[in-house]
Every structure is written in C-alpha cells, then in structure tokens.
N, C-alpha and C positions, 0 to 999 in steps of 0.2 A: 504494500500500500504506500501511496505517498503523501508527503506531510499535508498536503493539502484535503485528502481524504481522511488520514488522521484528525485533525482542526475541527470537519466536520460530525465526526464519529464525538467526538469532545465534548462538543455543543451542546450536540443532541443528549450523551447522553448524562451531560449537566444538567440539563433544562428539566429530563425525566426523573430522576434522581431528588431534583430538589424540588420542583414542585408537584408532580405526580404522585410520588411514593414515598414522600415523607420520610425519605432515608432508605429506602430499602435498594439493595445492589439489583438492577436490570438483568434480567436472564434473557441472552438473546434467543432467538428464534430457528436458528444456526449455527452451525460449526463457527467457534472464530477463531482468527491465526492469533498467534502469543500477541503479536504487538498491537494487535485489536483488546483482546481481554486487556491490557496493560494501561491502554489510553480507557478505556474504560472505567479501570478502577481508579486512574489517575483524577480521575472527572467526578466520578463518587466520592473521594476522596479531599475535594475541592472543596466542593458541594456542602459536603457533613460538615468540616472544620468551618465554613462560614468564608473560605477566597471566594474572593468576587471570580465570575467570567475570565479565562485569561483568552487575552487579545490575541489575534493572530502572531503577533510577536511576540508574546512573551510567552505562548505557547512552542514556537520554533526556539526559543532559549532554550526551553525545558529539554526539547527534542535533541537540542544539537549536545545536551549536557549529559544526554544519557544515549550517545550512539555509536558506543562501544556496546553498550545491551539493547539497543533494539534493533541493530543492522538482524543479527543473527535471525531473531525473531521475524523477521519478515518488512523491516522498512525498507522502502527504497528509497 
C-alpha cells in the first residue's frame, strides 16, 4: 500500500473509532496486510488517548519514522 492509501485507511479508521464505537478496535471485513492492521491501531490509538486528527504531514512523519518496520510489512 502507499502512504497515500495508508493516510486514508487513518482517517477512516479515526473517525470510526472515535465516534462510532466509543472506543472499540474496528474489525475489518477482510484479510489485512501487517501494515494495514498497524495504521489501524495507530489511528485507534490516537483516537482513545485524545491526538487530535494527524494531518497528512504529520502523518508521513510518523510513517517515514517507522520505515524500517513497515517496509517489510507491506508499504510501498
């Protein structure tokens, strides 16, 4: 996947997270690759603790600060 596809995976699943389910971790619907599941709980994780939305950029920080562990996993 790419960071741009990640970004939106983020979003979404911020947005589900904190106001949908009142906290509860999204079960997808789907298989997902590691670094789908990872942006995922990254975004649950945001969410619960009270970070605001992170911006496209300060999302690609996050990304570029951990892509020694997500190359493997599946980012392109």
């Amino acid at each position: 996947m790419t960071t741009t596809q990640l970004y939106q995976l983020y979003c979404q699943s911020y947005a589900e997270f904190y106001r949908e389910h009142g906290g509860v971790l999204l079960r997808p619907h789907r298989p997902l690759s590691g670094v789908e599941a990872v942006v995922m709980e990254f975004a649950a994780e945001d969410a619960a603790n009270g970070t605001t939305l992170r911006s496209s950029s300060q999302f690609q920080a996050a990304i570029e600060a951990g892509i020694d562990a997500l190359t493997p996993l599946g980012l392109q």
